[in-house]
Structure formats: structure tokens, C-alpha cells
C-alpha positions in Angstrom: -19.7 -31.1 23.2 -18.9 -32.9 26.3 -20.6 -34.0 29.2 -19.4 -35.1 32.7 -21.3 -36.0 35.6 -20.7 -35.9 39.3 -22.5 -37.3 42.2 -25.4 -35.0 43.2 -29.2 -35.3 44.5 -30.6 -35.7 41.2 -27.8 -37.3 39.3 -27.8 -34.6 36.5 -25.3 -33.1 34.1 -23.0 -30.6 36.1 -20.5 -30.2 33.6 -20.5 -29.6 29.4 -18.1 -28.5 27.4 -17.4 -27.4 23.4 -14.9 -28.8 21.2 -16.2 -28.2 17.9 -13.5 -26.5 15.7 -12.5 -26.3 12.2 -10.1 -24.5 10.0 -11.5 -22.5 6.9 -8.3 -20.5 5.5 -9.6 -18.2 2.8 -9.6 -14.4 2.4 -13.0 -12.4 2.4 -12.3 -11.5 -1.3 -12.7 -15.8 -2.1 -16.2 -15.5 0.3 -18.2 -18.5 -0.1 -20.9 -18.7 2.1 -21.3 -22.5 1.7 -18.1 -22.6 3.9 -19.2 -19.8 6.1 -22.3 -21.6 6.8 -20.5 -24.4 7.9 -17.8 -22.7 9.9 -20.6 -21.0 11.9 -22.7 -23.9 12.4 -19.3 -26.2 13.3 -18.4 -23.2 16.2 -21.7 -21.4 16.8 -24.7 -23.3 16.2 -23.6 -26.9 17.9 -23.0 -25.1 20.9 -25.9 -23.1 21.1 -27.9 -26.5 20.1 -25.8 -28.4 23.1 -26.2 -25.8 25.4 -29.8 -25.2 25.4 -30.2 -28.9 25.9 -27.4 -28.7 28.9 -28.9 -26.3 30.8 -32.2 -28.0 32.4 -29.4 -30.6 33.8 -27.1 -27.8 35.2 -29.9 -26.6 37.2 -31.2 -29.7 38.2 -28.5 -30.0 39.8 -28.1 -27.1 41.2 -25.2 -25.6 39.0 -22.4 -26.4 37.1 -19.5 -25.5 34.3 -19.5 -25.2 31.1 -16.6 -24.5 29.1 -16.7 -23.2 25.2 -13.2 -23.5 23.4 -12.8 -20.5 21.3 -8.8 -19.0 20.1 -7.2 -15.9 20.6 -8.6 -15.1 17.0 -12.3 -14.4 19.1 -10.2 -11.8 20.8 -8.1 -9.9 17.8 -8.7 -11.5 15.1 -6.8 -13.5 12.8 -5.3 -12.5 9.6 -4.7 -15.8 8.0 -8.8 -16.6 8.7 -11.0 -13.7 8.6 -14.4 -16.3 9.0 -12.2 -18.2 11.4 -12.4 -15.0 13.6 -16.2 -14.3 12.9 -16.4 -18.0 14.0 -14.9 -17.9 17.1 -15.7 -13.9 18.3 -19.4 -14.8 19.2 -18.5 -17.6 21.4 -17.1 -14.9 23.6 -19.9 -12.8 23.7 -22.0 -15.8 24.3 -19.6 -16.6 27.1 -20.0 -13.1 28.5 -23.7 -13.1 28.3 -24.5 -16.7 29.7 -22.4 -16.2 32.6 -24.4 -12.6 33.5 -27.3 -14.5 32.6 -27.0 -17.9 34.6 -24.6 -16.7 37.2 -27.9 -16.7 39.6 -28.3 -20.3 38.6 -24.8 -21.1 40.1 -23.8 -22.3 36.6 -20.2 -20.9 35.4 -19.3 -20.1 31.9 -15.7 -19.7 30.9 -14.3 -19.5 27.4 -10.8 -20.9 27.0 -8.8 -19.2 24.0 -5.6 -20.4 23.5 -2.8 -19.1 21.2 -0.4 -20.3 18.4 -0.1 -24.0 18.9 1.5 -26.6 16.6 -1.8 -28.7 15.6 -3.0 -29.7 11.9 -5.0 -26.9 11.8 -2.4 -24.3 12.7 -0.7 -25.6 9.4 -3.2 -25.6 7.2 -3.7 -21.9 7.9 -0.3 -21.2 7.4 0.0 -23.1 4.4 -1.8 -20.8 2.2 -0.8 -19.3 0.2 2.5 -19.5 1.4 4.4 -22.4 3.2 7.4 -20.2 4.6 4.5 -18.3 6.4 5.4 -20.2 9.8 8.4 -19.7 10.5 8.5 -16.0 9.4 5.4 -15.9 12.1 7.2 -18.0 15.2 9.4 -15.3 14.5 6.5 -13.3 16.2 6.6 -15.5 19.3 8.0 -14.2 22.2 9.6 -17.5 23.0 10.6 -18.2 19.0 8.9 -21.4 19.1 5.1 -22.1 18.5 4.0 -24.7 21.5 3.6 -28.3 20.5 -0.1 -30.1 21.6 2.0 -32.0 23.9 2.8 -29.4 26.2 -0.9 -28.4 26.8 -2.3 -30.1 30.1 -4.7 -32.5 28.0 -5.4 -30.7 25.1 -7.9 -32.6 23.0 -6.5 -31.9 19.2 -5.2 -33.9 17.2 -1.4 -33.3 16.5 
């Protein structure tokens, strides 16, 4: 998570964000729940954890953002990642529910989920089990190219 602050009358948070992510590229039938654990507690858990703690500062100032950083996959789900999905599909609800819940408190919840983009990540779940996957799935791509990071207004992920 992130935090930014902004001038107000009590000097207080006004602004956190989640950037916790990781890739975990294996098929239900391989389940290990070691590596589920951690996928949830990587995308669900630290921003719960952060959040609670955020929230007394968002009001004191009265309001704020906060911004989760989920993926398409919370959306539709992803073939290539089935805990990946389950991973990133309650941060939307969450999303939903904070916002209904704080909205009163002037605090904003927004969930950004962004597409197919050229990162480390992206490759590792294409990699398995086949390499050639990629390009067989830019093919997919309206625009027959999968963005690069670069072209992302300040995307924090590594390339």
C-alpha cells in the first residue's frame, strides 16, 4: 500500500493505495493451498490489514481516495490463473462495498483493473506450460499487440 498526504486541518492521510500483486500460474487440478494462502494474503489480506489502519486518517480528514489495483481477471476471470482470479475478484467486491459503505464519510473507493500488459508477470503466466501461448493470445487483441508498461501513465510494475 501507498500513502499520500495533502494539506488539511488535521494533517492526516487523504489518500492510500494497493499495489500488492503476484503471479501464481497453476491449474486447480495442481491446487496447493500453501500458494493459495499466499496469493490471498499478497492481494486480499494486506489490503484489508492497510485499509482498516487507513481509514481513521481518511476521516480525520474529512475524506479521501483510496485506490485497490486489481486486473481484468477480478472481472471474467483468467484461464491461465484460476487463484489469480479468486485473488483479484474480492477486491472488487470489496471496492463495491467500501464505497456504499464510506461514501457518507466522503471517502472514494475505485478499483483499477487493467488488461493484458507486457510485464514479468504477464510472461510467467504465459509461459506455462507453453511458451508460444503469447503470441497465439495477442492474436486476441484487438490491436494485435499486448501494451508495453511504458505506455501506461505511471504504472508502477516492473517491466
Amino acid at each position: 500500500m501507498f500513502f499520500g498526504h495533502r494539506p488539511c486541518r488535521s494533517r492526516a492521510l487523504d489518500l492510500c493505495g494497493d499495489l500488492a500483486d503476484e503471479a501464481i500460474a497453476r491449474s486447480i487440478v495442481d491446487l496447493n493451498l500453501i500458494q493459495y494462502d499466499h496469493a490471498m494474503n499478497i492481494n486480499l489480506r494486506t489490503t484489508l490489514a492497510t485499509t482498516a489502519e487507513a481509514l481513521p486518517y481518511l476521516r480525520q480528514c474529512g475524506g479521501g481516495s483510496v485506490l485497490f489495483i486489481a486486473s481484468v481477471s477480478g472481472l471474467i476471470g483468467s484461464p491461465f490463473s484460476p487463484f489469480y482470479s479468486a485473488a483479484k475478484f474480492p477486491l472488487v467486491g470489496l471496492t463495491r462495498s467500501l464505497a456504499k459503505r464510506h461514501g457518507k464519510d466522503q471517502i472514494r473507493f475505485n478499483v483499477l483493473c487493467s488488461g493484458t500488459t507486457d510485464t514479468a508477470m504477464l510472461r510467467v503466466f504465459m509461459a506455462r506450460p507453453d511458451p508460444k501461448r503469447l503470441s497465439a493470445w495477442t492474436r486476441k487483441i484487438s490491436s494485435n499487440r499486448v501494451p508495453q508498461v511504458a505506455q501506461c501513465a505511471g504504472s508502477p510494475w516492473p517491466t
